[in-house]
N, C-alpha and C positions, 0 to 999 in steps of 0.2 A: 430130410435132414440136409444142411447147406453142406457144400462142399468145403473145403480148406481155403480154398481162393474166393469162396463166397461170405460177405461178409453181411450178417443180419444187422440192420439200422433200426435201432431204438426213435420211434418217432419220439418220445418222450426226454431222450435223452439229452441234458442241459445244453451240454456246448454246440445241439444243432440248432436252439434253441433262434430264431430270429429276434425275439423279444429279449434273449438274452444279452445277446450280440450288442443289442440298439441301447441296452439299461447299462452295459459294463463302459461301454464307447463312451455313452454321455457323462458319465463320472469321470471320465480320465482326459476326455474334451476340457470339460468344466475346468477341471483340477489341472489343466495347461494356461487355463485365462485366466484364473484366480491370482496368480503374481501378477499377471500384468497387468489388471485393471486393481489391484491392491494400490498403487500410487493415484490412480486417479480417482480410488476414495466411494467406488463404486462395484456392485456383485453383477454377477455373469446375467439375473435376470434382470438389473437394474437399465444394465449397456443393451440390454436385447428392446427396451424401451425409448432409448436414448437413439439406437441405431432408427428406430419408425420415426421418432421427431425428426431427426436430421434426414431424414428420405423424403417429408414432407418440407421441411423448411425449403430445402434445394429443389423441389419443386414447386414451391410457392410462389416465385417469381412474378406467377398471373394474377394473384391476393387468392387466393385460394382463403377458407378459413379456417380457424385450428383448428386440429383431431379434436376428436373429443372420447371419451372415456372407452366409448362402447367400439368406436374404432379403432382405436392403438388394442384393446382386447381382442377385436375379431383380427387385427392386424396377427399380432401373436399368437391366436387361437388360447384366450385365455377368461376365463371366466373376472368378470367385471369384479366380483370381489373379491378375487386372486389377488388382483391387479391394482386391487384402492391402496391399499398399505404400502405399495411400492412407490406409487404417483406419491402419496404423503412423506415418505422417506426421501424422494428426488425434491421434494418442494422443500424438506427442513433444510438437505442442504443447498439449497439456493439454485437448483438448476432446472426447475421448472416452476409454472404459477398454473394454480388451480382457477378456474374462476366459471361461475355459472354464466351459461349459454344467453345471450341476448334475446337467441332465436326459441327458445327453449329452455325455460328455466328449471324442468328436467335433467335436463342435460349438462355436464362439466365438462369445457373446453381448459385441455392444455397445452401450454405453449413454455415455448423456450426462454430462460433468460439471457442475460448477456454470458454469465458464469455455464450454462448448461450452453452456449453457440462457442466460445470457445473451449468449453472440454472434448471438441470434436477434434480440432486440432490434433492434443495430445493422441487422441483415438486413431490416428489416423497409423499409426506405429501398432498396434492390436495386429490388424489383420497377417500382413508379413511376418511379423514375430511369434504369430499360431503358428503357421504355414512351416517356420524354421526348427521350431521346436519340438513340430511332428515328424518332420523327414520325411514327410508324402510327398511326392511328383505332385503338380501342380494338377495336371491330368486327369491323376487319381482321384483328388479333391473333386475338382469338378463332373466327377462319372457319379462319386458319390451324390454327389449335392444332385445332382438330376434324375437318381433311383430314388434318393429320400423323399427330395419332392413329388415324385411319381406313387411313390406309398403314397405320403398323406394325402397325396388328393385321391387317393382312391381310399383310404381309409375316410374321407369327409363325406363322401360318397357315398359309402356303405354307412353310415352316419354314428359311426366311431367316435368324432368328435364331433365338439360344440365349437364352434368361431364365432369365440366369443358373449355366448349366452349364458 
């Protein structure tokens, strides 16, 4: 029998819950960037799409060629047909073009328009105004950001997820 200062831990028990922690965080994450990408007329996974374009455009310098479907997917670690309905909602409203691969007519390369290169602009106000609205040290964010990524690549590893199939 435990003692009085000994305290029995419910492995089961929610609030130690890791996957708990990770499912309540991303809701209230989410639910801090839903005002602010509400002006620019786009949802939290629309910008998580737009953020791969713009990492590639400012990389393209050399002519690189578009992304194309399967990799802005495995980009996000998202199943390609997660991922169709979103590219078709970014294309009605004018900020990307679908178009079949030259190299591969399999394949659908997308790219930026002029309205999807400057909604980066606007974007550019996003990151700091999460940053403020959460009241995390800067520190903290970034210890996070480098345990998270440490999971997922050890959960891709252990073959948890799909990137992108």
């Amino acid at each position: 029998m435990p003692t009085p200062t000994e305290v029995e831990v419910d492995p089961l028990a929610l609030e130690r819950q890791v996957c708990f922690a990770l499912a309540i965080s991303n809701r209230a994450v989410q639910a801090v960037y839903r005002p602010l990408l509400e002006p620019l007329g786009i949802t939290h996974p629309q910008y998580l799409v737009m953020l791969a374009l713009w990492d590639h455009q400012r990389s393209d310098a050399a002519g690189m060629p578009p992304l194309t479907v399967k990799q802005i997917a495995a980009a996000l670690q998202l199943e390609s047909a997660t991922l169709s309905p979103m590219l078709k909602r970014l294309e009605t409203l004018g900020l990307i073009t679908r178009t079949r691969s030259t190299g591969d007519e399999r394949s659908t390369d997308i790219g930026l328009t002029e309205a999807g290169v400057a909604l980066r602009e606007q974007a550019l106000q996003i990151p700091p105004a999460v940053v403020a609205r959460l009241g995390v040290d800067m520190a903290e964010l970034e210890e996070l950001h480098r345990v998270l990524t440490r999971i997922n690549t050890a959960a891709l590893a252990a073959n948890a997820l799909t990137a992108g199939t």
